[in-house]
C-alpha positions in Angstrom: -4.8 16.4 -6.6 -4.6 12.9 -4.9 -4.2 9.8 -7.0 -4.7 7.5 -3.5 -6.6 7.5 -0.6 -4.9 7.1 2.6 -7.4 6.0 5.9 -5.0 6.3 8.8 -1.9 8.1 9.4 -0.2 4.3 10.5 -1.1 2.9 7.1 1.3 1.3 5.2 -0.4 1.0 1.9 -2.6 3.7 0.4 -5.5 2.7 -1.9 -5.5 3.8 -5.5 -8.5 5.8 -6.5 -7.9 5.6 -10.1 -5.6 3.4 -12.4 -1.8 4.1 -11.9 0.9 3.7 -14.2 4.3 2.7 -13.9 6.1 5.9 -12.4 3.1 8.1 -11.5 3.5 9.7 -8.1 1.7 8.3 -5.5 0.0 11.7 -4.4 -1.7 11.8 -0.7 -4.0 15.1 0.0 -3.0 15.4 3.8 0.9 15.9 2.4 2.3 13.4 5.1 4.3 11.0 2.5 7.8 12.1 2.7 10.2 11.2 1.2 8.2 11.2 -1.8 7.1 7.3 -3.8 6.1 7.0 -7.5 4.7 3.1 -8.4 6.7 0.7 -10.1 3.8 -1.3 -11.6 0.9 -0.7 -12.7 -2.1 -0.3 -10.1 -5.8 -0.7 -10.8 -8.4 0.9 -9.4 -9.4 0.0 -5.5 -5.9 -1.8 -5.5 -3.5 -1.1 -2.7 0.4 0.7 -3.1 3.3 0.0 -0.6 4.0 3.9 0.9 6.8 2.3 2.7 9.2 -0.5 3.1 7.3 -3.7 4.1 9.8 -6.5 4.7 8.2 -10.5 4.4 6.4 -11.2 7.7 5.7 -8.1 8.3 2.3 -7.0 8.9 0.5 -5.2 6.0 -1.4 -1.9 7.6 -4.4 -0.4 6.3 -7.7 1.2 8.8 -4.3 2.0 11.4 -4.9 -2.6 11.4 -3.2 -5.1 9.9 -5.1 -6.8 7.1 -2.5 -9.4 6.6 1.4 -10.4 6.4 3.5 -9.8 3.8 4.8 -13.1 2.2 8.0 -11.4 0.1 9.7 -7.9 0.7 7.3 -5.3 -0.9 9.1 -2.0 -2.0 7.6 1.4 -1.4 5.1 2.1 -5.0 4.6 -1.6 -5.4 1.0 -3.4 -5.7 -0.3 -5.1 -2.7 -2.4 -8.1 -3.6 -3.2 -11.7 -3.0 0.4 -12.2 -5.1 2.6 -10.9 -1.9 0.1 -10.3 1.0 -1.6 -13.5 3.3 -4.9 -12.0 5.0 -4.8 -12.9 8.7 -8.8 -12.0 8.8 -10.5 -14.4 10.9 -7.5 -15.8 12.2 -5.9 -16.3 15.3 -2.9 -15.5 14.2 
């Protein structure tokens, strides 16, 4: 049974659609994730997990979009928040 929710096959995060703990398998119903990612911290509900590597300045993906830039290396099961990601909505950037 999925744990996340992805929205587009280009996404890099996945959104949690219940709390996580530390080492629960981050499990996606259309099967795509491979190789497989289990968090490293805890995630709340609505809160976004890293799926893959997302090196700092690199854009964060989520609707197949960017919804900002990463603003420190974020590892595959790590939380994506305000602490490591810069929205870039409404900029020109």
């Amino acid at each position: 049974m999925s744990n996340v929710l992805r929205l587009h096959l280009d996404d890099n995060v996945v959104t949690a659609v219940r709390d996580l703990a530390v080492g629960d398998p981050v499990e996606i119903s259309d099967g795509q994730l491979s190789p497989s990612v289990s968090t490293t911290q805890a995630i709340p509900f609505g809160h976004k997990v890293a799926i893959a590597p997302i090196p700092s300045g690199q854009h964060v993906i989520k609707y197949g979009a960017s919804i900002g830039v990463a603003t420190q290396d974020i590892a595959p099961g790590s939380h994506v928040h305000s602490h490591n990601l810069r929205s870039v909505r409404g900029s020109a950037s």
